[in-house]
C-alpha positions in Angstrom: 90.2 13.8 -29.5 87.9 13.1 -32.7 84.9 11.8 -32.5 84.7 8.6 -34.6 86.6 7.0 -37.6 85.9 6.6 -41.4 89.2 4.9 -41.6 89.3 1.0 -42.5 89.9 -0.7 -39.0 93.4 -1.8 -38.7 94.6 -5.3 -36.7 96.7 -5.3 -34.3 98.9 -9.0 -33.8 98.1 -10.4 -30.6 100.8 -10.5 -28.0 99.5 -13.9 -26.6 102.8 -15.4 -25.4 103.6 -12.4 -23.2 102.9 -13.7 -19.5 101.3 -10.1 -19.0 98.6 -11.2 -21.6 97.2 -13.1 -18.7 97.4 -10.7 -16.3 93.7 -10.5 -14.6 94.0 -7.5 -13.2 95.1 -6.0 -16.3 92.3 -7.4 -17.9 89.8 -6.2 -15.6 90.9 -2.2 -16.3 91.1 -3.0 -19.7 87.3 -4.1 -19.9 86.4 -1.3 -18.0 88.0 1.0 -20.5 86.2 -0.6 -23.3 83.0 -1.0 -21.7 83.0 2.5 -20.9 83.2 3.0 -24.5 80.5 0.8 -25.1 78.0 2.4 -22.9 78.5 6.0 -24.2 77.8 4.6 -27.4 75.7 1.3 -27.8 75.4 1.2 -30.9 76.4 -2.7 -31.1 73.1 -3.5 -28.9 71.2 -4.9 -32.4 74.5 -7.2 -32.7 74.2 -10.2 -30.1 73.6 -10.9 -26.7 76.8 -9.3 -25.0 76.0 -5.6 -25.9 72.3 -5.8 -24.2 74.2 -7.8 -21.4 76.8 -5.2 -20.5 74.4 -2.6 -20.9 71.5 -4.1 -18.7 74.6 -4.4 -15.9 75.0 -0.6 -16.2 71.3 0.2 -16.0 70.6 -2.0 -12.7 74.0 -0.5 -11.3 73.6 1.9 -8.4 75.6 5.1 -10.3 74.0 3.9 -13.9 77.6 4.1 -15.1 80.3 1.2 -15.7 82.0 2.2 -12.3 78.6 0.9 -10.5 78.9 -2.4 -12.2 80.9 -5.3 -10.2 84.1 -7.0 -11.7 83.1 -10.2 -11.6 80.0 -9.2 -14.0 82.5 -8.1 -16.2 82.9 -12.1 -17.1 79.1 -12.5 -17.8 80.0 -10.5 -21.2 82.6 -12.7 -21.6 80.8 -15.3 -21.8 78.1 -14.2 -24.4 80.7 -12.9 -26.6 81.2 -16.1 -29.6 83.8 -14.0 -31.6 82.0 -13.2 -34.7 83.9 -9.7 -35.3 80.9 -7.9 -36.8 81.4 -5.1 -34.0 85.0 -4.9 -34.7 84.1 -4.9 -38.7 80.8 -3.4 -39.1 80.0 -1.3 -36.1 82.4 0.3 -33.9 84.0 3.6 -34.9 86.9 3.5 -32.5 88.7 0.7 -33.6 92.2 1.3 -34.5 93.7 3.7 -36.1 91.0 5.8 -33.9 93.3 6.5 -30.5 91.1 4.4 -28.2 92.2 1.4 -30.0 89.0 -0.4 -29.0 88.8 -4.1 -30.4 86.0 -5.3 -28.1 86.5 -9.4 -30.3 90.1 -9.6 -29.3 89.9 -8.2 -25.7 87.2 -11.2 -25.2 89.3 -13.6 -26.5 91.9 -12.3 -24.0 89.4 -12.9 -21.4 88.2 -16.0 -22.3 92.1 -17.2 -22.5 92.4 -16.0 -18.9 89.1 -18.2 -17.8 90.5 -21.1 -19.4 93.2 -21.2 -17.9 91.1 -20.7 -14.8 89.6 -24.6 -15.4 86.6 -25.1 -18.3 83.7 -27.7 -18.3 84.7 -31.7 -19.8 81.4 -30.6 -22.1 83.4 -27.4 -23.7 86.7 -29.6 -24.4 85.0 -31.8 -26.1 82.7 -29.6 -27.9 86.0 -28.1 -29.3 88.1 -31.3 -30.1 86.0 -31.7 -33.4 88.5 -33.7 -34.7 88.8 -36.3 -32.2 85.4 -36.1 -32.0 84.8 -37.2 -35.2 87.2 -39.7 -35.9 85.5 -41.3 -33.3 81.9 -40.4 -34.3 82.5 -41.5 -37.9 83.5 -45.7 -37.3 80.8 -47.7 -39.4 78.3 -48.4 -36.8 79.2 -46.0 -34.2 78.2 -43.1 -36.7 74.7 -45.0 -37.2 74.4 -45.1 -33.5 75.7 -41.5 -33.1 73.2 -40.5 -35.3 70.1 -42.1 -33.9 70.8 -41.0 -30.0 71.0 -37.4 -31.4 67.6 -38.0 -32.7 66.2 -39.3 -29.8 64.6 -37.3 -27.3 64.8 -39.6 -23.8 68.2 -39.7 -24.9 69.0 -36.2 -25.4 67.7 -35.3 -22.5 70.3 -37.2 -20.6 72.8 -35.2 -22.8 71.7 -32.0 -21.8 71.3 -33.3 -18.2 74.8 -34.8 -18.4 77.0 -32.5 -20.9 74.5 -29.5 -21.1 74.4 -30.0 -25.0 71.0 -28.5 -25.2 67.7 -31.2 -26.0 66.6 -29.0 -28.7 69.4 -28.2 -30.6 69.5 -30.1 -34.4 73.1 -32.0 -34.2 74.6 -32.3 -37.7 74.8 -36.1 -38.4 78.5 -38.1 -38.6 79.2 -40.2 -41.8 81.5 -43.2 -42.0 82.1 -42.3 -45.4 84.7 -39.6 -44.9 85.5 -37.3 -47.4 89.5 -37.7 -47.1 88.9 -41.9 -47.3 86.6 -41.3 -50.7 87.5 -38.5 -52.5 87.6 -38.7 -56.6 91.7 -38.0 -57.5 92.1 -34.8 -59.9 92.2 -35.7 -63.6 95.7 -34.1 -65.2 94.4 -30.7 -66.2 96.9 -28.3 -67.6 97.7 -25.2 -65.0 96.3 -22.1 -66.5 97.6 -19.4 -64.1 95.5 -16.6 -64.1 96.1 -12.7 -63.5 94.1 -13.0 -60.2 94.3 -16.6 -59.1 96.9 -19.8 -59.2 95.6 -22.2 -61.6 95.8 -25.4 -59.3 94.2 -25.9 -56.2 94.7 -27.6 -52.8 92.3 -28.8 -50.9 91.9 -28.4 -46.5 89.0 -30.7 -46.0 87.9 -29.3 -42.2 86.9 -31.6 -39.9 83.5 -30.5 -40.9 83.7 -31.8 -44.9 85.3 -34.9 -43.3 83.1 -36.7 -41.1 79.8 -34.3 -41.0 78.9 -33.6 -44.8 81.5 -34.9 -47.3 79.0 -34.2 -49.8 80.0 -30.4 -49.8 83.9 -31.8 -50.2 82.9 -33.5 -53.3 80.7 -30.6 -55.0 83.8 -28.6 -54.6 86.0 -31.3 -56.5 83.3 -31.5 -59.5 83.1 -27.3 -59.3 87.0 -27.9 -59.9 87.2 -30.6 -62.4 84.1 -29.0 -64.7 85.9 -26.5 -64.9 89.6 -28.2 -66.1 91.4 -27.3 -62.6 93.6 -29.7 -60.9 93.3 -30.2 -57.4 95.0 -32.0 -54.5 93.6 -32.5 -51.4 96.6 -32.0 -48.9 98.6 -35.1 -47.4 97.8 -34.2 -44.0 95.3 -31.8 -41.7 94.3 -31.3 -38.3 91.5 -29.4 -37.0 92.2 -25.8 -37.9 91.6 -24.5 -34.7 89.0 -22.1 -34.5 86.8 -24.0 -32.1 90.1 -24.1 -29.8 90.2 -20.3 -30.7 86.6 -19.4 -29.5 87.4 -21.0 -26.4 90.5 -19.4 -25.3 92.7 -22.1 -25.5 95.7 -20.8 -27.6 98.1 -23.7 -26.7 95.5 -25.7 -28.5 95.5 -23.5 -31.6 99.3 -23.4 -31.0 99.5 -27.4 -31.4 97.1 -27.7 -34.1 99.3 -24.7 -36.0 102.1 -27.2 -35.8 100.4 -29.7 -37.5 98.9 -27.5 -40.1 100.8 -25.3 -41.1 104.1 -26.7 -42.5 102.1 -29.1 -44.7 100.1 -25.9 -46.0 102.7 -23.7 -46.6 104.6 -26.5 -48.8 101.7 -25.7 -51.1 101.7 -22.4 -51.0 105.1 -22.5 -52.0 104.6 -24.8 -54.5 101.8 -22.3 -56.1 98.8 -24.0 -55.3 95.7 -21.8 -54.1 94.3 -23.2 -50.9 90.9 -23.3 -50.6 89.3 -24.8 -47.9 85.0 -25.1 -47.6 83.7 -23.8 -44.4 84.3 -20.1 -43.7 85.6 -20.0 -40.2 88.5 -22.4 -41.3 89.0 -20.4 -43.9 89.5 -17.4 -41.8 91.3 -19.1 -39.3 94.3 -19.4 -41.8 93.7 -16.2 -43.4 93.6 -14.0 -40.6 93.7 -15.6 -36.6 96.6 -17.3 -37.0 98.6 -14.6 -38.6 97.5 -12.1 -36.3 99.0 -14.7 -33.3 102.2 -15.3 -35.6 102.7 -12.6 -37.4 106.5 -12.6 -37.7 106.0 -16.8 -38.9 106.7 -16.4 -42.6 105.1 -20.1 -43.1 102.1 -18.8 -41.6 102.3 -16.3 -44.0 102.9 -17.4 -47.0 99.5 -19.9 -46.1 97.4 -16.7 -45.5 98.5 -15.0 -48.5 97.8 -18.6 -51.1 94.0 -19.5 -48.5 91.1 -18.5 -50.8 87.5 -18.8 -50.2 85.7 -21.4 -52.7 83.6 -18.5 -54.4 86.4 -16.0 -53.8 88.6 -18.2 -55.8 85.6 -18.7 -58.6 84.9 -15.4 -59.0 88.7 -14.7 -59.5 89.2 -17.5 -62.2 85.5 -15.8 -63.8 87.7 -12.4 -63.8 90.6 -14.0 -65.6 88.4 -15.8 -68.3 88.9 -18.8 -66.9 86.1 -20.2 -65.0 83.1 -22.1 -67.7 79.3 -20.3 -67.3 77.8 -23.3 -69.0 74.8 -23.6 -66.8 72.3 -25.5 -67.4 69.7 -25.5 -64.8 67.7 -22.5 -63.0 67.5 -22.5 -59.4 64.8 -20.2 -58.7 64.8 -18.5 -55.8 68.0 -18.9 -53.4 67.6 -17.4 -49.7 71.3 -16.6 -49.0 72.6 -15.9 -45.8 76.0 -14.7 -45.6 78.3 -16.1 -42.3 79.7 -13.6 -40.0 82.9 -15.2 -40.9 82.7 -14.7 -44.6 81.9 -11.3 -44.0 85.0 -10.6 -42.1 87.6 -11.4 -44.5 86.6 -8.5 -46.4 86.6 -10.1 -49.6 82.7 -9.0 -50.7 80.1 -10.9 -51.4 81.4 -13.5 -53.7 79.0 -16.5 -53.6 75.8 -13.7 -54.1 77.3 -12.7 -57.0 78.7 -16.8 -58.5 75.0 -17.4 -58.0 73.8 -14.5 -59.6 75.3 -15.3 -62.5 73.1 -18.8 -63.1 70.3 -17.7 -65.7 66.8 -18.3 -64.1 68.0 -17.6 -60.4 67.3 -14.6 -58.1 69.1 -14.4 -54.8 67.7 -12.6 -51.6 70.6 -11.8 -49.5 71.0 -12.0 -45.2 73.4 -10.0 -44.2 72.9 -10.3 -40.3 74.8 -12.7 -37.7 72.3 -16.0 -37.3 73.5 -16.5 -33.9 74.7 -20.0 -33.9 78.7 -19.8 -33.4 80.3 -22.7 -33.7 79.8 -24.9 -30.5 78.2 -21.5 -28.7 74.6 -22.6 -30.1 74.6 -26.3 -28.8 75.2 -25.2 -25.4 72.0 -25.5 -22.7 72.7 -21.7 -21.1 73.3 -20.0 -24.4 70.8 -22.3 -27.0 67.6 -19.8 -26.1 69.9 -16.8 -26.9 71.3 -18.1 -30.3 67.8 -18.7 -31.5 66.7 -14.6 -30.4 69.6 -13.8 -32.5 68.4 -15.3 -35.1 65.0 -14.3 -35.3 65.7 -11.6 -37.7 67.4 -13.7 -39.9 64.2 -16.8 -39.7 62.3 -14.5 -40.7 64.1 -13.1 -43.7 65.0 -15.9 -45.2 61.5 -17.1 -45.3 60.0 -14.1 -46.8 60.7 -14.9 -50.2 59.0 -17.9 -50.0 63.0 -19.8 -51.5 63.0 -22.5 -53.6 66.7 -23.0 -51.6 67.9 -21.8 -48.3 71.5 -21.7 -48.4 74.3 -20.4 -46.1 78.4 -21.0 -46.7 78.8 -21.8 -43.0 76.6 -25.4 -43.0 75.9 -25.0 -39.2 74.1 -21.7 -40.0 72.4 -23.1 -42.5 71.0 -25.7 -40.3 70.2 -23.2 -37.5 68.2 -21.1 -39.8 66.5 -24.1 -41.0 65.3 -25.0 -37.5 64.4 -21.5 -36.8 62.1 -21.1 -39.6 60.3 -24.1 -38.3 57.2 -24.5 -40.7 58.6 -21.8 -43.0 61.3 -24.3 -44.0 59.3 -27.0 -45.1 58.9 -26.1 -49.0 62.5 -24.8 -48.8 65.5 -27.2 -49.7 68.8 -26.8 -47.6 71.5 -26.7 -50.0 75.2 -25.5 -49.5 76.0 -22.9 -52.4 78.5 -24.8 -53.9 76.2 -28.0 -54.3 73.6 -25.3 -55.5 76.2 -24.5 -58.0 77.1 -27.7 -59.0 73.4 -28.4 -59.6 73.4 -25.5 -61.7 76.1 -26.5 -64.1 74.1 -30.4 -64.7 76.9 -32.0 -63.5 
């Protein structure tokens, strides 16, 4: 048996609807296996709060070895695991094709697809239903209202007390405005097809865009129309199911694939690029959802037409196509890149889309901020996202930024409440409103 890999890690497609896939017991050897693994290797305990978990279990065990740790500790990894992938991606060396086929992000999500099933908390369904969420969240007047109880600490308090939304954690704010109700339609651009990239775009808002921070929807449209490339924003979108993901609960993810990914692959077909503005949704299409369908040709033909924003920038740049016109310096950006931009394995495109702005110098985090989706809001796991993201508080104050900027918005806000005073001379800024800013328009 070899000792390592220096092959790219391979995917396996999950086998989710197989009843066995559920199979606790099954399960429990599995993570034994793999946490084996783990131990005789640790070199994943920098990553998160699951590694030093697992590995403190061994070290308080009685025979200092995984056998001497009980099964139903086996859960507490579970449940500090938020499915970023950097151990799968960055870390591991026995990830397929290496013979011990160890894929430490998908075995979790097997778990936590057991435990859901199990029962889950009211606060973690809701958490996930972001959608319903924010249809609600976003009337006129309930948004307002929204808005000021998430600012208030008395009330706050009774959230953490009630739902276990931790008191601390900075909420992003709702908007009545949404993004879908108010969006500027594409002027009638000719399509200039490019060697690398379509020359039309449609749009997948995310809830996010939608009812948190349309304005990072309508940077992406001016990007677009600047630079003489038509757009739609598609008919009809549901949440895209990663929050459902995180938690385990596939049918979810099944229901919302429904939804989702008929209308999208009618675009696809139709030779539009898809580009949608927050990373995990982005991967969700690209790479979750084919790897639980990966016989669906709709689901596809969506992954193989879903861009990244600043993937799909960089690709029109390649082909001659995109305008560098810029007109304004940014100084210096502090740019953190999401776990979930990392993991499609598509570089570091909006480092180098920024890079190219005359009169701008961009510092670089490479490094998991610790946030996660829903995982950071919650009471028992808000202390442990914020030691994750020390590292990264610190770095992205150390250049003193003109800008701290992140593609995931949640991250971005995370990082801005970790650097506490740091932030203050700092503006938060997504990268495509930075870019946006950039071109004067």
């Amino acid at each position: 048996m070899r000792e390592g890999s220096l092959e790219a890690p391979t995917r396996h497609p999950l086998d989710w609807k197989n009843p066995e896939f559920y199979d606790a017991a099954q399960v429990e050897k599995e993570l034994g296996r793999v946490f084996d693994i783990c131990h005789g290797c640790r070199r994943c305990v920098n990553l998160c709060t699951a590694f030093p978990t697992l590995f403190d279990l061994v070290d308080a065990s009685s025979t200092m070895e995984v056998d001497g740790v009980a099964k139903q500790d086996y859960w507490k990894v579970v449940d500090q695991c938020y499915l970023c992938d950097m151990c799968y991606m960055t870390k591991c060396p026995y990830v397929p094709p290496h013979p011990w086929n160890v894929d430490f992000p998908h075995l979790m999500l097997r778990a936590k697809a057991i435990k859901f099933r199990k029962g889950i908390r009211l606060r973690d369904r809701l958490l996930s239903s972001t959608d319903a969420l924010g249809k609600l969240a976003a009337i006129p007047v309930v948004a307002q209202t929204v808005n000021a109880v998430n600012k208030n600490a008395v009330a706050r308090a009774v959230l953490q007390s009630a739902l276990g939304v931790h008191k601390e954690r900075e909420l992003p704010p709702y908007t009545s405005s949404k993004f879908r109700s108010h969006f500027e339609a594409s002027r009638s651009f000719p399509v200039k097809d490019g060697k690398h990239a379509p020359g039309k775009v449609a749009i997948f808002s995310t809830c996010y865009v939608n009812y948190n921070e349309p304005g990072m929807g309508h940077d992406l449209l001016a990007l677009l129309a600047h630079n003489e490339i038509p757009y739609v924003v598609v008919e009809k979108e549901a949440c895209c199911g990663m929050p459902k993901l995180e938690l385990g609960d596939l049918e979810a993810v099944d229901r919302l694939k429904q939804i989702n990914i008929p209308v999208l692959a009618k675009y696809a077909r139709e030779g539009y690029a898809i580009l949608t503005p927050v990373p995990s949704c982005t991967l969700m299409f690209k790479q979750e959802l084919p790897l639980l369908y990966p016989d669906d040709a709709q689901t596809i033909a969506v992954r193989d037409a879903m861009f990244d924003p600043f993937e799909y920038l960089v690709l029109r740049r390649k082909d001659g196509l995109l305008k560098t016109d810029f007109k304004t310096p940014l100084g210096k950006i502090s740019y953190h890149i999401p776990c979930h931009s990392r993991v499609q394995n598509m570089g570091q495109k909006t480092r180098e889309m920024l890079e190219a702005i005359p009169g701008t110098a961009v510092t670089t985090v490479e490094r998991c901020a610790g946030h996660d989706g829903t995982w950071g809001v919650k009471a028992e796991y808000f202390a442990n996202s914020m030691k994750i993201g020390r590292p990264v508080f610190r770095q992205m104050a150390e250049p003193h930024p003109d800008y701290v900027a992140s593609d995931c918005p949640i991250a971005a806000r995370h990082i801005r409440q970790g650097m506490g005073d740091e932030a203050k001379a700092a503006e938060k800024a997504h990268p495509l409103s930075l870019l946006r800013k950039a071109y004067g328009i």
